[in-house]
N, C-alpha and C positions, 0 to 999 in steps of 0.2 A: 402200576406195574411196568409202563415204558421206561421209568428213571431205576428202576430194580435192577441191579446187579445181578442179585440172585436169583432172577427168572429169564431162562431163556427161551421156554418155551410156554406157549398157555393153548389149554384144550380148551374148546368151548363145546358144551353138550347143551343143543339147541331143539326146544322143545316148539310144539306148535303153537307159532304165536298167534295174537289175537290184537295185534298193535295195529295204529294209523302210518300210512307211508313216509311220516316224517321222523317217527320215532322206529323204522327201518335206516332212514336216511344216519340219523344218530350212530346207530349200531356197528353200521357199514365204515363210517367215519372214525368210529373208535379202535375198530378190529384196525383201518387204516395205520392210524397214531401208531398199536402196537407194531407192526411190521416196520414202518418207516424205522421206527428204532432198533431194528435189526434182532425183537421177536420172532422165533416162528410161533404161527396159529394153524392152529387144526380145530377144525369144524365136523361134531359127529351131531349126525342127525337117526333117526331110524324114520320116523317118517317127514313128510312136507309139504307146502302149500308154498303158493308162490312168496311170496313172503320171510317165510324159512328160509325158502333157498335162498334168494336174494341176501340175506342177512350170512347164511355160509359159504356161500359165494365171495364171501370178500376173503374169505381164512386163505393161507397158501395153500391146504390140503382142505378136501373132504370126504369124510367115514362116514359112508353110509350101511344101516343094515342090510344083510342081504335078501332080509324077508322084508322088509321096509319097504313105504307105498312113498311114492313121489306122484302127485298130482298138480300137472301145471296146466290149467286150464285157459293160463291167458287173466289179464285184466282185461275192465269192460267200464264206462262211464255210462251213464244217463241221465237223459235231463228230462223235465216230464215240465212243460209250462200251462199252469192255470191261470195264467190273468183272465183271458178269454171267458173261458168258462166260469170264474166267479163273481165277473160283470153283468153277466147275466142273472 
């Protein structure tokens, strides 16, 4: 679509994903490609998680519904180590 003449603008209607952070990273990079080309992107979402957002967060615009939940809770890591415990 970035080498398309005949697209100047591309909606994306992003639904709640269930992807790893790199296949976010992918998404973000490709909404990129399309802008750089002098695409507009618009990003509708009705609801979201962090993730979501992140991924319509890259569009120049974003539609969200106005009954639409947006839940951003924050990312969190941990690490849980058993050596200890299964040397015993």
């Amino acid at each position: 679509m970035a080498k398309d003449p005949a697209v100047s603008e591309v909606v994306l209607r992003i639904g709640g994903l269930s992807v790893g952070m790199a296949t976010v990273r992918e998404l973000r990079e490709a909404i990129g490609v399309l802008r750089a080309s002098g695409k507009k992107v618009v990003a509708e979402i009705s609801s979201a998680n962090e993730k979501t957002y992140m991924v319509a967060a890259a569009a120049e615009r974003l539609r969200m519904d106005p009954f639409g939940v947006l839940e951003l809770d924050g990312f969190s890591i941990s690490v849980r180590y058993f050596a200890a415990a299964l040397e015993k």
